[in-house]
N, C-alpha and C positions, 0 to 999 in steps of 0.2 A: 252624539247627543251629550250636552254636557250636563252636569250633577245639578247646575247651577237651575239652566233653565227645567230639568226635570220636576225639581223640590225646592220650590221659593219659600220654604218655610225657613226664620234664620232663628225660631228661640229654643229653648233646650228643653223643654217637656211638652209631650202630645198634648192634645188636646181634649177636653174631659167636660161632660161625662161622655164613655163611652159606653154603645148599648148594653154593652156586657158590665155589670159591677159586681164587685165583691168587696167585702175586707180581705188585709192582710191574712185574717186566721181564717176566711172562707178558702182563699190561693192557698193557706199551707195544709188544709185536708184534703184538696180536691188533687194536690199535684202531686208526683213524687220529686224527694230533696232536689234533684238537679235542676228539673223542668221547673220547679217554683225558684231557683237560684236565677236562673237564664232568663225565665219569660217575667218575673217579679221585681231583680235583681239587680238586672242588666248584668248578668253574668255570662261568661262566655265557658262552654266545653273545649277540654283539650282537644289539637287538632287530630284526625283521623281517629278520634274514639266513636263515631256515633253510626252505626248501620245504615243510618238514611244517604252516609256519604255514596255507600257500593249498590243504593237501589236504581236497579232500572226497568226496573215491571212499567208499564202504562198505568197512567192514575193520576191522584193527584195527592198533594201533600198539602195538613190542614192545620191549623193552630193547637197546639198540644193542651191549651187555655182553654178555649170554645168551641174548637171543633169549625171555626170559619177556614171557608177552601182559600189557599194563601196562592199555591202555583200548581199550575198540569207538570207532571210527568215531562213531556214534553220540550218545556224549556231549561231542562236539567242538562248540565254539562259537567264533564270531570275538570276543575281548574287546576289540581292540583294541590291545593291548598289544604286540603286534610277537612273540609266543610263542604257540605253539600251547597253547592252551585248553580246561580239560573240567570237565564238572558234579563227576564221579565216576570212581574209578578202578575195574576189574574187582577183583570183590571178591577177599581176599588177597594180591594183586599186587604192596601197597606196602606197605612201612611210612613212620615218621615221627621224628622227633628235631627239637628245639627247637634254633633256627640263632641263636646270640648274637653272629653277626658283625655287622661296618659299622654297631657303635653302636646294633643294633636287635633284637627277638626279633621270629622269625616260623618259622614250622612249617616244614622240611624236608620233603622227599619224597625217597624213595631206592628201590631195586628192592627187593623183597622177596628174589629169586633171589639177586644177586648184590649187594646193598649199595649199587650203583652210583648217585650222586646223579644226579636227574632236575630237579629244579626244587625249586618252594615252593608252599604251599596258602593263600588267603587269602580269607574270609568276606566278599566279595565278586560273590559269581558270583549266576547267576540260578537263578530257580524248578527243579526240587524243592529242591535241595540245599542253594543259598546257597553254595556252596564254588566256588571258581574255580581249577582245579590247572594254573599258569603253571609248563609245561612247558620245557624249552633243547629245541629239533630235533635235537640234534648227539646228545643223550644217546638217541634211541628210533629205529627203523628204523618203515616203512610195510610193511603187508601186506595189499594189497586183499581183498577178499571173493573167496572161488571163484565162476566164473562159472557159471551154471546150462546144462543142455545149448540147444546152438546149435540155431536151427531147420535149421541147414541139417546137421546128422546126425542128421536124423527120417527 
């Protein structure tokens, strides 16, 4: 599948209002530094620094902004790349806009909820999809799966 026919979007800022709004100074008390750098910023974390790279509990990972579910568990893969990694994002979740910084075009990923940059998507990744969505950790929170009843409350 390619990026083209995925994300026909070709201008370079999401689209607005999104359900979620804030100001600038509501984003910098609700976030901590990094996560309002990354999801406000378009800032990117160094690779292999962020814990959500080494998660693989069942669950699902949500917007660090609003708390919108972005990906299951599921679609998580190690690419290597030092960023948490996925086939596919939960459908609606995300949108996209064309990122023509550092001399290069490459697809953006941002929340659907709240606008908030996530990473970038790049035709790369593996079987079904082909799509590799190289996530920052700082921009999404973890939410494991509910655990099913304990045998020891039978």
């Amino acid at each position: 599948m390619s990026l083209g026919k995925l994300f026909g979007r070709s201008h370079g800022a999401p689209p607005s209002p999104f359900p979620v709004a804030k100001s600038e100074e509501e984003w910098r008390r609700t976030l901590p530094p990094e996560a309002f750098h990354v999801l406000r910023e378009h800032g990117t974390e160094r690779a292999f620094t962020s814990p959500l790279d080494h998660e693989k509990r069942p669950g699902r990972f949500v917007c660090a902004g609003c708390g919108q579910p972005l990906f299951d568990a599921g679609a998580k893969f190690d690419s290597g790349t030092g960023w948490p990694s996925f086939g596919q994002p939960i459908e609606g979740a995300v949108g996209s806009t064309v990122d023509r910084s550092f001399f290069m075009t490459r697809t953006e990923i941002h929340c659907a909820n709240c606008g908030g940059h996530l990473g970038h998507v790049f035709d790369d990744g593996p079987p079904p999809t082909g799509l590799r969505y190289c996530m920052n950790g700082a921009a999404m929170e973890f939410e494991p799966a509910e655990a099913g009843p304990s045998s020891a409350a039978r």
